[in-house]
N, C-alpha and C positions, 0 to 999 in steps of 0.2 A: 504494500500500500504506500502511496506516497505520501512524502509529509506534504500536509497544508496547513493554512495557517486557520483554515477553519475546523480541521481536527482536532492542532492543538489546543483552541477555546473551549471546542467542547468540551478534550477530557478533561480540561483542566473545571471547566464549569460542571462538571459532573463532581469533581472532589472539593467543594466552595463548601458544600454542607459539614460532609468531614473534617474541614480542615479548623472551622468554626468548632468546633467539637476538640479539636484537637486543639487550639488554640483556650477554649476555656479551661479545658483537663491540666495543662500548662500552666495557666495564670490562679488555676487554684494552689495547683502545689505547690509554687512558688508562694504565694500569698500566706498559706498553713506553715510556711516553715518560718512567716516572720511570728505569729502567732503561739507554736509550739518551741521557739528559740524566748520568746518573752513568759509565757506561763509554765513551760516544763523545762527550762533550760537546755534542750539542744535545739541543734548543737551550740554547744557552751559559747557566750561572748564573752565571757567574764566582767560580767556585769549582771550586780543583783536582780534578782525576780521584784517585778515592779509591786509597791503594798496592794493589801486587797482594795477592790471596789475604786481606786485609783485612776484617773483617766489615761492611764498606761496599762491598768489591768483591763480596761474594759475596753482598750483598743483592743488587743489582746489575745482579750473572749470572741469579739468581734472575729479576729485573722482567724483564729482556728474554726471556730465553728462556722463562720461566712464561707472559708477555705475549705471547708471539708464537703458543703454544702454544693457551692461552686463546682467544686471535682467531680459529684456525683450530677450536678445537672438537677438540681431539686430544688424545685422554686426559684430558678434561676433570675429571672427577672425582678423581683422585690429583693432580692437576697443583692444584686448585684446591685440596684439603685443605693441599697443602706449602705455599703461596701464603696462607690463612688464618693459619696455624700464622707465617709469617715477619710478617704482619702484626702477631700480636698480640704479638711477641718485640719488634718495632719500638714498639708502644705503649709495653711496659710497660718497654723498655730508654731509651727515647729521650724520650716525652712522659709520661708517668705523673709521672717526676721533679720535671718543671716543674712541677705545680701539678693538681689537682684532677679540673677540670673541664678536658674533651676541645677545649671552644671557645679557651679560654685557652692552654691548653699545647701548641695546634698538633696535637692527636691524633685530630681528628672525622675525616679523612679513611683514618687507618690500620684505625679502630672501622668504619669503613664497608665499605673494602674486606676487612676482615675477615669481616664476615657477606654481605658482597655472594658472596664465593670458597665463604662453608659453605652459603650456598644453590646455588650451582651445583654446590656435591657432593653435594648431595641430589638437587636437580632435574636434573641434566647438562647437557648442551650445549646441546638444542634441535636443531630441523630441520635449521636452517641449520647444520653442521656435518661435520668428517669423523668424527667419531666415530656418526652416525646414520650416515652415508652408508656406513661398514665395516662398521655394523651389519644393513644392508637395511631401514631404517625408511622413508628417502623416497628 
């Protein structure tokens, strides 16, 4: 078969839904590990466990369970808006102060999983997910 360039949109537009799915499976686990590094200590940063009930704890409780939720695709959309929403309170409470620019003040990563969480509230889960699966999609 020869390549065209209308083959390759499609297969690639066949794997858009997957890759959304793979792209949130991604930004959970990343996201649970700043969660289980703040409430369970790993992996260690050496740095204390934040007090209870503390606006570091409940960021936190937030990564993990937001994170775990995320991963699995459940209730993706509410889960991801509160998740957006705590990210960009972490920007502008935590790195806006330091300085300017997101590169500098250590913020590119909360900017990111910010609109990483409002696209998955628009888009949702993806395939791979219990929220399709409750839904009867696949």
């Amino acid at each position: 078969m020869a390549f065209t360039t209308r083959n390759s949109l499609s297969a690639l537009n066949a794997w858009a839904p997957r890759m959304l799915s793979v792209l949130r499976i991604m930004t959970g686990l990343l996201f649970l590990e700043h969660g289980t590094q703040k409430l369970l200590g790993f992996p260690a940063s050496g740095k204390p466990g934040p007090e209870l009930f503390s606006l570091s704890w409940t960021s936190g409780l937030l990564e993990l369970v937001g994170g775990v939720f995320i991963v699995l695709g459940l209730f993706t959309r509410p889960v991801a808006f509160l998740l957006a929403g705590e990210m960009a309170v972490a920007y502008f409470m935590a790195h806006a102060p330091r300085g300017f620019f997101p590169v500098n003040n250590g913020g590119d990563a909360a900017i990111l999983y910010c609109f990483v969480f409002l696209y998955l509230m628009v888009a949702g889960a993806g395939p791979w997910s219990v929220d399709a699966r409750r839904a009867g999609k696949y």
